[in-house]
MIVOBA-469180 format. One record per residue (C-alpha): residue number from 0; residue in one letter; x, y, z. Coordinates in nm, 2 decimals. Each point is the difference from the previous one (the first is absolute). Layout:
N
   num   residu       px       py       pz
   NUM        A        X        Y        Z
...
***
This chain:
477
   num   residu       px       py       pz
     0        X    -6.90    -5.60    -8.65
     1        X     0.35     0.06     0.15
     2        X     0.15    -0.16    -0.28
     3        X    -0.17     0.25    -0.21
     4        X     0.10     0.29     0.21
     5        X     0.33    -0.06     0.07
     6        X     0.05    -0.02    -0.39
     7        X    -0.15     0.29    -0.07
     8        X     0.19     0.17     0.23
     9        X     0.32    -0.15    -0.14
    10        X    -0.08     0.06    -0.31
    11        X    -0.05     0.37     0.09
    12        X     0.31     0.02     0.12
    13        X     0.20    -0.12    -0.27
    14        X    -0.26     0.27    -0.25
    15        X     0.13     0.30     0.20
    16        X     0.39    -0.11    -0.04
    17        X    -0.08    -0.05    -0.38
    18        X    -0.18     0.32    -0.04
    19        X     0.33     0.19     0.15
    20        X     0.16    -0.22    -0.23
    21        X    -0.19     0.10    -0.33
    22        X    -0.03     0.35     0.12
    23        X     0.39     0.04     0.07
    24        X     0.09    -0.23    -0.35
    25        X     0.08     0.29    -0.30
    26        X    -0.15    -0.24    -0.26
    27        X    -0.40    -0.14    -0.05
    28        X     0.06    -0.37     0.02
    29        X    -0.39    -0.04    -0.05
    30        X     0.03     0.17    -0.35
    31        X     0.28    -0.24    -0.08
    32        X    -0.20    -0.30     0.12
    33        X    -0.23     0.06    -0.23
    34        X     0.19     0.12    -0.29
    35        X     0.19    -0.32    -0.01
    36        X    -0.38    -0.21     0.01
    37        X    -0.05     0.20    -0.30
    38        X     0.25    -0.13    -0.15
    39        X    -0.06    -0.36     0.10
    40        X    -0.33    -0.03    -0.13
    41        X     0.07     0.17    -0.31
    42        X     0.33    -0.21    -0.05
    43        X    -0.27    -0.31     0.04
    44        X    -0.29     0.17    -0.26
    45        X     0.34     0.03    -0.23
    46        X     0.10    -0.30     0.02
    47        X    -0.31    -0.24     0.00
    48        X    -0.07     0.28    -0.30
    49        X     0.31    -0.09    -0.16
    50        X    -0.06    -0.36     0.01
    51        X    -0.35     0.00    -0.11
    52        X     0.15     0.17    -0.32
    53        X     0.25    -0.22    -0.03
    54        X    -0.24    -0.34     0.00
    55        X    -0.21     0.24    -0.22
    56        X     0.22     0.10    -0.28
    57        X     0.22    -0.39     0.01
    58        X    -0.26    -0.25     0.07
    59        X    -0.26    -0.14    -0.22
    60        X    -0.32     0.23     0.01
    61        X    -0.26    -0.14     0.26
    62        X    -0.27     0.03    -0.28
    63        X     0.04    -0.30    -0.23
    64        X    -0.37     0.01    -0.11
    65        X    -0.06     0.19    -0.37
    66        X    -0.33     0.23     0.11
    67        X    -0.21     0.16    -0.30
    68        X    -0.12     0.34     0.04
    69        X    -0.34    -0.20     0.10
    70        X     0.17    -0.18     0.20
    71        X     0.19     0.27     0.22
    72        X    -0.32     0.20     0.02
    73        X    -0.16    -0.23     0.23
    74        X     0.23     0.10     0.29
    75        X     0.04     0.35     0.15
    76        X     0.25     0.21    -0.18
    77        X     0.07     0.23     0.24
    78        X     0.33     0.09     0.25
    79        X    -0.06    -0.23     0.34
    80        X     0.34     0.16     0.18
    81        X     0.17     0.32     0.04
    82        X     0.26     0.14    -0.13
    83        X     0.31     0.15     0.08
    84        X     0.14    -0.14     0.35
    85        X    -0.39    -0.11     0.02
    86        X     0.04    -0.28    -0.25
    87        X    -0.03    -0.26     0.28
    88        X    -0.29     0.15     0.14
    89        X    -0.41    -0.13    -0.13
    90        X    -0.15     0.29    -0.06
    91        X    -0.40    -0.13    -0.13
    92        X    -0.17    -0.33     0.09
    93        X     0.08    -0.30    -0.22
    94        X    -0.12    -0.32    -0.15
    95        X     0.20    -0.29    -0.07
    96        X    -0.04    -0.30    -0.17
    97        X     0.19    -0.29     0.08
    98        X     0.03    -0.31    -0.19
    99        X     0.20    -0.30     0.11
   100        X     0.07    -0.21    -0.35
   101        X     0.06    -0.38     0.01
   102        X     0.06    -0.08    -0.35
   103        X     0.10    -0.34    -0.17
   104        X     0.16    -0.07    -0.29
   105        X    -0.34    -0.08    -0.24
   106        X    -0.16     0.34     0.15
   107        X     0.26     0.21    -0.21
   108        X     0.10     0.01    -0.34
   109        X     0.34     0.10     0.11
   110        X     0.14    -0.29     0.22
   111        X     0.39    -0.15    -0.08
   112        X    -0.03    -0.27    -0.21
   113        X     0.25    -0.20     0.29
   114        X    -0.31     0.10     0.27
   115        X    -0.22    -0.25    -0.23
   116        X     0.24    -0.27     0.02
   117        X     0.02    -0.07     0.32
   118        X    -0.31    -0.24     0.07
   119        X    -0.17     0.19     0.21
   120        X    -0.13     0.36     0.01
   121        X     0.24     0.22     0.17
   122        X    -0.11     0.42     0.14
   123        X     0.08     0.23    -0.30
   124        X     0.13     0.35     0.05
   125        X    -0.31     0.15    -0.19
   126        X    -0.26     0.25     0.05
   127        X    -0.28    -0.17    -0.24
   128        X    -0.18    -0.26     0.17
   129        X    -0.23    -0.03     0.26
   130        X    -0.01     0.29     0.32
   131        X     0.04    -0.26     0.25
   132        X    -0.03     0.29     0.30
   133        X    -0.19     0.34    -0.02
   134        X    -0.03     0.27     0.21
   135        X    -0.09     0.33    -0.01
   136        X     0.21     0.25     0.25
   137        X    -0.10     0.33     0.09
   138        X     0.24     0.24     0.19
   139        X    -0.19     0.27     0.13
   140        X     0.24     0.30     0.10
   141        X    -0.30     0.21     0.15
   142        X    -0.11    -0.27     0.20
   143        X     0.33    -0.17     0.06
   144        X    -0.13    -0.34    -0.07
   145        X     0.09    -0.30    -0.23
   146        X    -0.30    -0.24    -0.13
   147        X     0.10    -0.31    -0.21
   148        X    -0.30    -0.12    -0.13
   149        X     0.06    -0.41    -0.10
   150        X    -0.20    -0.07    -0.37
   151        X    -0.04    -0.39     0.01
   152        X     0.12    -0.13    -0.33
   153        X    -0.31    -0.24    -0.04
   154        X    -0.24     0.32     0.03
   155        X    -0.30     0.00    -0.28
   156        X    -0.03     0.30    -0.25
   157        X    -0.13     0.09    -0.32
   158        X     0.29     0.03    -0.22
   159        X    -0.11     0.21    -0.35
   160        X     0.06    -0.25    -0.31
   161        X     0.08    -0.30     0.27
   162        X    -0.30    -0.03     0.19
   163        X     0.01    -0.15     0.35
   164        X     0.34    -0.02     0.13
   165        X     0.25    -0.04     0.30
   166        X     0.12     0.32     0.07
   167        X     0.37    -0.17     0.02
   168        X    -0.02    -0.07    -0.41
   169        X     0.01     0.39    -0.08
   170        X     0.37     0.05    -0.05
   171        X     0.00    -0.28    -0.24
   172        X    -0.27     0.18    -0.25
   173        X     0.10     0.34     0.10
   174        X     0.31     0.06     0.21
   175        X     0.02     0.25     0.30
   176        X    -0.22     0.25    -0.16
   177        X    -0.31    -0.23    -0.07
   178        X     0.07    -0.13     0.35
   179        X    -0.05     0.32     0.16
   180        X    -0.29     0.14    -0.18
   181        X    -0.18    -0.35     0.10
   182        X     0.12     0.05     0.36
   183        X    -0.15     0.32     0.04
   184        X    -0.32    -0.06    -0.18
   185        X    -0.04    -0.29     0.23
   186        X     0.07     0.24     0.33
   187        X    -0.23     0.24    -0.12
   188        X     0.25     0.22    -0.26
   189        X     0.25     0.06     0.28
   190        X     0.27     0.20    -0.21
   191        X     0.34    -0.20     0.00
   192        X     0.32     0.20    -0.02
   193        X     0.29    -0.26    -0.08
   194        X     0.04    -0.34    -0.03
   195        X     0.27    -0.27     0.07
   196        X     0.04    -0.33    -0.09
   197        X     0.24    -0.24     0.18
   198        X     0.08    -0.32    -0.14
   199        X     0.03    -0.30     0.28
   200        X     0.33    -0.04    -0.03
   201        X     0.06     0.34     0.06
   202        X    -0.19     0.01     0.34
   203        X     0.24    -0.28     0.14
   204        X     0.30     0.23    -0.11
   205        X    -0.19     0.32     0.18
   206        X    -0.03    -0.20     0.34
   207        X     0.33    -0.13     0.01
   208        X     0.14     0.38    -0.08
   209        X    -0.19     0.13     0.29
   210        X     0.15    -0.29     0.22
   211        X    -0.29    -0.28     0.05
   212        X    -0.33     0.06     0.17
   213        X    -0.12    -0.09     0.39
   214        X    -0.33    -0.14    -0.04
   215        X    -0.22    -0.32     0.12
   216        X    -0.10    -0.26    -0.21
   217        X    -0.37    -0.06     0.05
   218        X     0.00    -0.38    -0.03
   219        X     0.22    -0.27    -0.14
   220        X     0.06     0.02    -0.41
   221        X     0.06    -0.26    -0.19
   222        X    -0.07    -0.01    -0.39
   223        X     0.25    -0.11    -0.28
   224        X    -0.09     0.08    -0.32
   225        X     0.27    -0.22    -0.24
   226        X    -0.13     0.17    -0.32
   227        X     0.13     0.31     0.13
   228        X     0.24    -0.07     0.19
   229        X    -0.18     0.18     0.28
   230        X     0.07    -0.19     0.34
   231        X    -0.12     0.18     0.31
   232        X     0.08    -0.19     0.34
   233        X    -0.06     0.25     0.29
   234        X    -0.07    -0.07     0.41
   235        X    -0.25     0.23     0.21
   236        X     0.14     0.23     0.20
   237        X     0.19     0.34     0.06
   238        X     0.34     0.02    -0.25
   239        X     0.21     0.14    -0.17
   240        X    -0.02    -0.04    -0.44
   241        X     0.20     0.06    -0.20
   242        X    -0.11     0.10    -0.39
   243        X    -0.06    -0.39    -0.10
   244        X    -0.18    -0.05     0.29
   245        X    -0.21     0.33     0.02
   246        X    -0.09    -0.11    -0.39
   247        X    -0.19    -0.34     0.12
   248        X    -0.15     0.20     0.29
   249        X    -0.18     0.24    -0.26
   250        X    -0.06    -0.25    -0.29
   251        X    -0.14    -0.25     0.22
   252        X    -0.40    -0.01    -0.03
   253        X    -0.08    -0.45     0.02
   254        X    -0.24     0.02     0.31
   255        X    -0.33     0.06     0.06
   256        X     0.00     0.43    -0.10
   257        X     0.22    -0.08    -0.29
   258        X     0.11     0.36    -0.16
   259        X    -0.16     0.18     0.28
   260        X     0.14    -0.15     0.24
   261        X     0.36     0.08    -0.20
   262        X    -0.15     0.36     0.05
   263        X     0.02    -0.01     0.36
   264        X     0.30    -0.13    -0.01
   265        X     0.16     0.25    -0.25
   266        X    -0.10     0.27     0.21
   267        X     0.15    -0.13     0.32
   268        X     0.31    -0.04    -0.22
   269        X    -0.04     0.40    -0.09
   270        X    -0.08     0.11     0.37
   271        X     0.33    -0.13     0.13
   272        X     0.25     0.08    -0.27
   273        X    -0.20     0.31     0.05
   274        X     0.07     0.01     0.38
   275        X     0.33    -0.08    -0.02
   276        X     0.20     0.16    -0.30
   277        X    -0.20     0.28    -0.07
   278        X     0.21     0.30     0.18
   279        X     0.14     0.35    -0.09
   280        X     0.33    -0.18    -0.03
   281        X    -0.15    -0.24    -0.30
   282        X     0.02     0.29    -0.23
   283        X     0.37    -0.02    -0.02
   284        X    -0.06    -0.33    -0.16
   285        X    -0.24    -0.03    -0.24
   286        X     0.25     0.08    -0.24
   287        X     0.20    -0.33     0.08
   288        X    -0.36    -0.15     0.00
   289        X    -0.13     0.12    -0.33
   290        X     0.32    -0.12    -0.16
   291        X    -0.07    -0.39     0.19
   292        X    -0.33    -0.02    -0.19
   293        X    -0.01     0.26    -0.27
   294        X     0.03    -0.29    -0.32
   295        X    -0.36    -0.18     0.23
   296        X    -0.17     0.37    -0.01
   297        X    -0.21     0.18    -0.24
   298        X    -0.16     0.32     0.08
   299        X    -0.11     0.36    -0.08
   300        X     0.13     0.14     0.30
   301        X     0.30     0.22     0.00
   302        X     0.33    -0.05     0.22
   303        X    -0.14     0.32     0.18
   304        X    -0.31    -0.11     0.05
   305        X     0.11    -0.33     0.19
   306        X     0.19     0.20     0.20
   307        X    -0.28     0.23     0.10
   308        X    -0.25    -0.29     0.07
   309        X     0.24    -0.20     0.19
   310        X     0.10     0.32     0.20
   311        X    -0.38     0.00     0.06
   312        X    -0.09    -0.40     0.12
   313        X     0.34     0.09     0.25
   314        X    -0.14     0.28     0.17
   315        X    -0.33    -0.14     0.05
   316        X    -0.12    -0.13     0.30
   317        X    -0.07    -0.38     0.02
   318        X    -0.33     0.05     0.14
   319        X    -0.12     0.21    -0.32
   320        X     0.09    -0.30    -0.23
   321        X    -0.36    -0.18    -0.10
   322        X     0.00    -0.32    -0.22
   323        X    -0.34    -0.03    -0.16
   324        X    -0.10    -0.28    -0.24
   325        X    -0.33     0.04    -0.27
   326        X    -0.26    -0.12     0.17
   327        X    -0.16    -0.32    -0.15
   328        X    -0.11    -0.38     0.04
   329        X     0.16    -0.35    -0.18
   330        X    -0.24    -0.06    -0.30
   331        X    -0.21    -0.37     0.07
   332        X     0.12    -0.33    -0.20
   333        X    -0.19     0.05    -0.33
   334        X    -0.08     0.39     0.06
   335        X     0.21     0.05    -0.31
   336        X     0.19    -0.13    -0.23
   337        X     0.35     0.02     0.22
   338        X     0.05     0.08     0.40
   339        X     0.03     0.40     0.02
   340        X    -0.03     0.25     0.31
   341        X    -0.33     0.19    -0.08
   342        X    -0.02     0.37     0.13
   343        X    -0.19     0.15     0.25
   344        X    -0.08     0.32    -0.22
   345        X    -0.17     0.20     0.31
   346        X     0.26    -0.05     0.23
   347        X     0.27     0.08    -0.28
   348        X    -0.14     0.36     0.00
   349        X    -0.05     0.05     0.38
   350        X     0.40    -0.14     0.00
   351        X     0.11     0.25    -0.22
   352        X    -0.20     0.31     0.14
   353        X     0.18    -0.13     0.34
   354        X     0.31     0.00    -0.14
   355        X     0.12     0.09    -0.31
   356        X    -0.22     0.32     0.04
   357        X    -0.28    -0.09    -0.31
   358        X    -0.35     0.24     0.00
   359        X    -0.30    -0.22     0.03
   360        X    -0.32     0.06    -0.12
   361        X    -0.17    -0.32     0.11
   362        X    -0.20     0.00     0.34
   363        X     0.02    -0.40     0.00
   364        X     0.41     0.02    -0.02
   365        X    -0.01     0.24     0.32
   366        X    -0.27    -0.08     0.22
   367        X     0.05    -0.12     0.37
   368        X     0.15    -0.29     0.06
   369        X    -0.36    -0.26     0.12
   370        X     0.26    -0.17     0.30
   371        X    -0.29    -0.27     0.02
   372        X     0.13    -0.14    -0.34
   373        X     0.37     0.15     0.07
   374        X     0.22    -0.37    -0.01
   375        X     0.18    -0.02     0.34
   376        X     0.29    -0.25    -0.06
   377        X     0.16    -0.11     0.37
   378        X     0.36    -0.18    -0.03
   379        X     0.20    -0.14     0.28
   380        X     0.36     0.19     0.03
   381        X     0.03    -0.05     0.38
   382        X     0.22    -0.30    -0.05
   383        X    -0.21    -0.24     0.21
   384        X    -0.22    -0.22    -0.09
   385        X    -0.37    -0.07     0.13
   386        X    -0.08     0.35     0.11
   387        X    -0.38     0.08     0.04
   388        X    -0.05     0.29    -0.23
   389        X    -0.37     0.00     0.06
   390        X     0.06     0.37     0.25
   391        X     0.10     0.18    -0.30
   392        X    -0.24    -0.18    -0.22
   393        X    -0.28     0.18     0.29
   394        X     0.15     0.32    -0.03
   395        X    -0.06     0.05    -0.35
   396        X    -0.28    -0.21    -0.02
   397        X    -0.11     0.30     0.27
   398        X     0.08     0.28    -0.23
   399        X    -0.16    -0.08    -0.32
   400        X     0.18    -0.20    -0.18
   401        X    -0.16    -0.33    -0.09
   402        X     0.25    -0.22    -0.25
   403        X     0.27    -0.07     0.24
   404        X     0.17    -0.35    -0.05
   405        X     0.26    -0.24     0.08
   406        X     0.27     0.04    -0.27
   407        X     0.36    -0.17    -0.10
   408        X     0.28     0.10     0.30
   409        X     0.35     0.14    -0.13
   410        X     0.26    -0.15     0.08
   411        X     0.22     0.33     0.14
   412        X    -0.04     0.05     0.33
   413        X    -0.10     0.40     0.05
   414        X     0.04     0.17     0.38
   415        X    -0.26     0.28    -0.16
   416        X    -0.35    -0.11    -0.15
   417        X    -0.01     0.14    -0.38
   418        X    -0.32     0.15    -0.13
   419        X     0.05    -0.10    -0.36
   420        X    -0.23     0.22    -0.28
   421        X     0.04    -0.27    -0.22
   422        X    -0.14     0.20    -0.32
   423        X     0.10     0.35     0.16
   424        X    -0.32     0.11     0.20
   425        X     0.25     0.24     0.23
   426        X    -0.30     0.12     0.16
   427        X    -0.20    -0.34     0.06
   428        X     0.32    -0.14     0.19
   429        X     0.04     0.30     0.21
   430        X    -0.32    -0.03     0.15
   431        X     0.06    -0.33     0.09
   432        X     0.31     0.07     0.20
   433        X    -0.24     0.29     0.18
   434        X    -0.23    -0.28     0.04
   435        X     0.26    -0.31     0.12
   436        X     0.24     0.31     0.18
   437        X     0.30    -0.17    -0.10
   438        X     0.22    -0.09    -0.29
   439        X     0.16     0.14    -0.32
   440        X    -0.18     0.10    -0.35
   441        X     0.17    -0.08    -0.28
   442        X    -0.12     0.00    -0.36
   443        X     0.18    -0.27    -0.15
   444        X    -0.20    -0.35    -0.14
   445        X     0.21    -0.19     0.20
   446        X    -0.30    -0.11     0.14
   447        X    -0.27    -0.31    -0.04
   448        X    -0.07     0.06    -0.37
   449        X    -0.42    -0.04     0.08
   450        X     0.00     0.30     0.23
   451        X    -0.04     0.37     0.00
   452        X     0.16     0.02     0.32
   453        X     0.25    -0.25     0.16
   454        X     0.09     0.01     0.36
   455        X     0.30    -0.20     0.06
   456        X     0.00    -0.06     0.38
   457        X     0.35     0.05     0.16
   458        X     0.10    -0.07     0.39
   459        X    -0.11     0.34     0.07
   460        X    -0.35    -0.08    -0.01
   461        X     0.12    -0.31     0.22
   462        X     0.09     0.23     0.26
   463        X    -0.27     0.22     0.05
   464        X    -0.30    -0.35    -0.08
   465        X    -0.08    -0.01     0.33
   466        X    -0.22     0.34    -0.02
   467        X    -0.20    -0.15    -0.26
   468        X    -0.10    -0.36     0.13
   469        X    -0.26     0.16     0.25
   470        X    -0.20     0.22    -0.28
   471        X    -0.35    -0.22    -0.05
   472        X    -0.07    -0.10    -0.34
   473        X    -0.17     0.23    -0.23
   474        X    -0.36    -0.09    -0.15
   475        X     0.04    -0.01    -0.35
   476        X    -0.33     0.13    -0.19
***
């Protein structure tokens, strides 16, 4: 408190010798001050303008893809930024579509003649094979949320003239456009604004332009592919990766969750380039980083309109970034005639009222959550091993819930328990941290891939165990 005082009173002092100052000074510095911010920030709009025109009107168009009329119909045609000195600024909500493309030489008609000589088959810088990552992004500039739903490629759908397919195989018989009417038939006709497609080798290039990426590596990787060429060799733990590295991170899937588990571990990838380039001052470069990876990109989007949703993701807060993924099971050996990821059609639609803001008209898609059938997934994060979880199994055994079990621990250490809505139930996970009174909600499916809710224990709850040891166990009826 004297601290406090005596500042304040210093502070005081020195106000009343700069008021005589200001009040005796002929000029208004304060006009001046701002005059010459004016000029700043307009001398920065002018010249990240001026370069955006100049990767505009020199580099190869970012839309390499020949739409139809048809074609361009099924995305929204109208203006999704301002204009003027508002042309970085989002001014509706938008849909995304996001297609990583891995592509070998016999998936394109188009491959070098040298590519097919070389005895094994190497990544081709095409947009025609197979979508080997799909997500669908929303940015939401009335809510100030970003949503990237994950699409696993194996999912079933009905594909007119094709039958039963993998959702991945719709840019071979139909490009971007067929891609994204099946994606938003399968989420319940979400409408989809833009697409892009990346090609592999182009996401290696992107990383490396924004400088690497911070992230832990799950578990050990080890998986060499000679046919390829693909060799991934990668040790758990927190590092740094560089674009070659990042690349075996996100196309690893040879465990037990194959592509799902690559899911999870694409969107940990996202979250931390997210976290850690994505910044007001990253606007000044996506000129420098559009001409990096422009010859890997196809899309519909404008120069503007990247501007104006990257403006967006860096002026949103981390905690209003939710990673979803369509909810769904593995198919059994000999369900079908291949292994596919078959959709959980009621949960699709209560996901996308949740979130991407879809009417419903189905009582079953929106009714309470039951929380005896609610799956409770527990995972050890504490960093120690041979803890007695069975307190926390009590407690929730105390308020309802009845499917709590015993699943996988992660290997990343966490100080603060996460309360992972694994297929985006915001409002199931947050009355579990009113029931537990502790931990973090986060809708992400970062969690174990059986649940609707994950708690991933950290040492907080370590802390604070003692409380809960002397509660009697709860008759379950």
């Amino acid at each position: 408190m004297t601290i406090q005082r005596t500042s304040t009173e210093g502070n005081n002092s020195i106000n009343t010798v700069n008021l005589q100052e200001q009040k005796s000074a002929s000029g208004k510095p304060g006009r001046w001050l701002w005059f010459w911010l004016g000029m700043s920030g307009i001398a920065m709009i002018s010249a990240t303008a001026g370069a955006l025109l100049a990767v505009s009107l020199t580099s190869q168009p970012l839309m390499q893809a020949n739409l139809s009329a048809s074609e361009a119909a099924v995305f929204g045609q109208g203006r999704i930024s301002g204009e003027g000195l508002r042309f970085s600024e989002l001014t509706r909500p938008v849909n995304i579509l996001v297609m990583g493309m891995s592509v070998l030489p016999h998936d394109t008609q188009n491959a070098p003649e040298s590519l097919k000589e070389l005895g094994y088959f190497p990544q081709v810088n095409a947009f025609d094979g197979l979508a080997d990552v799909m997500l669908l992004i929303r940015f939401n500039p009335e809510t100030k949320k970003m949503t990237m739903l994950s699409i696993p490629r194996d999912t079933r759908i009905d594909l007119k003239g094709h039958g039963k397919v993998k959702i991945n195989s719709t840019n071979i018989h139909g490009g971007p456009a067929l891609t994204a009417k099946s994606v938003s038939e399968l989420l319940g006709d979400v409408p989809i604004d833009r697409y892009v497609r990346i090609n592999v080798l182009g996401v290696a290039k992107l990383i490396d332009a924004l400088g690497g990426v911070d992230v832990y590596v799950p578990q050990d990787m080890k998986y060499h592919d000679h046919s390829q060429h693909l060799y991934i060799d990668l040790k758990k733990g927190q590092q740094h990766l560089d674009g070659e590295k990042a690349l075996q991170l996100l196309r690893f899937r040879h465990d037990e969750n194959g592509d799902i588990g690559r899911i999870q571990r694409q969107q940990i990838v996202i979250r931390a380039l997210i976290d850690q380039v994505l910044n007001p001052g990253i606007l000044t470069q996506i000129p420098q980083i559009l001409n990096v990876v422009k010859e890997n990109i196809d899309t519909n989007l404008n120069v503007e309109e990247i501007l104006a949703l990257a403006g967006f993701g860096a002026r949103t807060n981390r905690s209003n970034l939710q990673m979803l993924m369509v909810p769904g099971r593995f198919s059994q050996p000999g369900e079908f005639d291949a292994s596919y990821w078959v959709p959980y059609r009621n949960q699709i639609r209560r996901m996308m009222a949740q979130h991407f803001d879809l009417p419903i008209d189905n009582p079953v898609a929106t009714r309470d959550v039951n929380l005896r059938s609610l799956r409770v997934a527990i995972q050890n994060a504490t960093g120690e091993d041979n803890i007695n979880f069975q307190p926390l199994v009590n407690q929730l055994i105390r308020s309802g819930y009845r499917n709590v079990y015993m699943a996988k621990r992660i290997g990343k250490n966490l100080e603060e328990t996460r309360i992972i809505a694994q297929y985006g139930d915001q409002e199931s996970a947050e009355s579990m941290r009113g029931v537990l009174g502790f931990g973090e909600v986060r809708i992400d499916s970062t969690g174990s891939i059986g649940s609707d809710i994950s708690i991933q224990v950290g040492q907080d709850w370590l802390k604070n165990k003692s409380l809960w040891e002397n509660l009697v166990d709860p008759v379950v009826r």
